[in-house]
N, C-alpha and C positions, 0 to 999 in steps of 0.2 A: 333224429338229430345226431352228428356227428361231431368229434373235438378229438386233436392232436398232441401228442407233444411229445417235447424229445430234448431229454436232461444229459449234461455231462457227467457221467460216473464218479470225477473226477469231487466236482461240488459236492455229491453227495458223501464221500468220502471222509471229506474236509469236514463237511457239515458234522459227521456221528464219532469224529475223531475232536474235534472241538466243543461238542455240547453233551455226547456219550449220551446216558439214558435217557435224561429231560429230551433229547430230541425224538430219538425212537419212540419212546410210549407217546409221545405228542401228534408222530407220525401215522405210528403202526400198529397193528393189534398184535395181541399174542401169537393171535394164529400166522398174519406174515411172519412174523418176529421168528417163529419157530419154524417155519417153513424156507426162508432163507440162511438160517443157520443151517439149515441139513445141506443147503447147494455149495458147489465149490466154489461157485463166484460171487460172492455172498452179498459185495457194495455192487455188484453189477443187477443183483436180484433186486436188492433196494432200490436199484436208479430205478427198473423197470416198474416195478411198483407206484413209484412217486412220476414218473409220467404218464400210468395208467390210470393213478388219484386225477392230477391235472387234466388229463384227456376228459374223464368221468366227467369231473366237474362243470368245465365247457360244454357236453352236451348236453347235459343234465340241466341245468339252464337253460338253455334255446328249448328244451322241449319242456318245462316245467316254472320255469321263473323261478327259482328257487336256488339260493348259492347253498354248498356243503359244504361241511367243516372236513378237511382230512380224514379224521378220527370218525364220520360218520359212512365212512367208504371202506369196504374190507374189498382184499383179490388176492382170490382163492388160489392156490397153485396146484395143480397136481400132474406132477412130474408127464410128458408126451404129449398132453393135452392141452387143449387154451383154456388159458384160465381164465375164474366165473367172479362175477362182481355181487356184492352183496351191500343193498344201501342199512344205514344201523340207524336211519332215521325214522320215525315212526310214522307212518302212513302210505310210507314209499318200500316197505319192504318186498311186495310183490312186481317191482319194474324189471321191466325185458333190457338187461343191457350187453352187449356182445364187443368183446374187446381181443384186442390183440397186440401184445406185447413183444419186443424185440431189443436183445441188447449184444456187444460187442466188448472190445475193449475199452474204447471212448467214450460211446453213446450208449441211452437207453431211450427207446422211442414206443409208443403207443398209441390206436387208436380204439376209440368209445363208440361204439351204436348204441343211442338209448331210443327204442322203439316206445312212445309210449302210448298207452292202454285206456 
């Protein structure tokens, strides 16, 4: 199953500039959290993130019936590579998902393969 999607950098911005921690830890785990602090673009790491969360979710559904909660979705970074999805739901921990993340100045876009098993 696949799902899309593709945030304004801009919203995101607004969003962690207006609601500051309550949004992030609502959003993000440690590990993003600490992983997009290391990048220079740091709301644009975020958009990518939170359109990868979105994308996940969308296929993760079609292939499972099942909605996630943000906070039950981690994406992993590491620097060169695509980064890897991790579900922090319980029974779903071992799902094949393959994602691919992209962002710029404006946008952050992402899609989700959840092959499921």
């Amino acid at each position: 199953m696949v799902g899309i999607d593709i945030v304004k950098n801009q919203r995101i911005k607004e969003a962690v500039e207006r609601f500051g921690e309550r949004f992030l830890k609502r959003v993000y785990t440690e590990e993003e959290l600490n992983y997009c602090k290391s990048q220079q673009a740091f709301y644009e790491c975020l958009s990518a993130r939170w359109a990868c969360k979105e994308a996940v979710l969308k296929a993760f559904y079609q292939a499972y019936g099942v909605v996630l909660k943000f906070s039950e979705i981690e994406v992993l970074g590491d620097r060169g590579k695509p980064a890897k999805v991790r579900i922090l739901k319980e029974g779903f921990e071992d799902c094949k998902i393959f994602v691919s993340l992209s962002h710029e100045r404006e946008f952050s876009v992402a899609v989700a393969y959840v092959l499921k098993v």
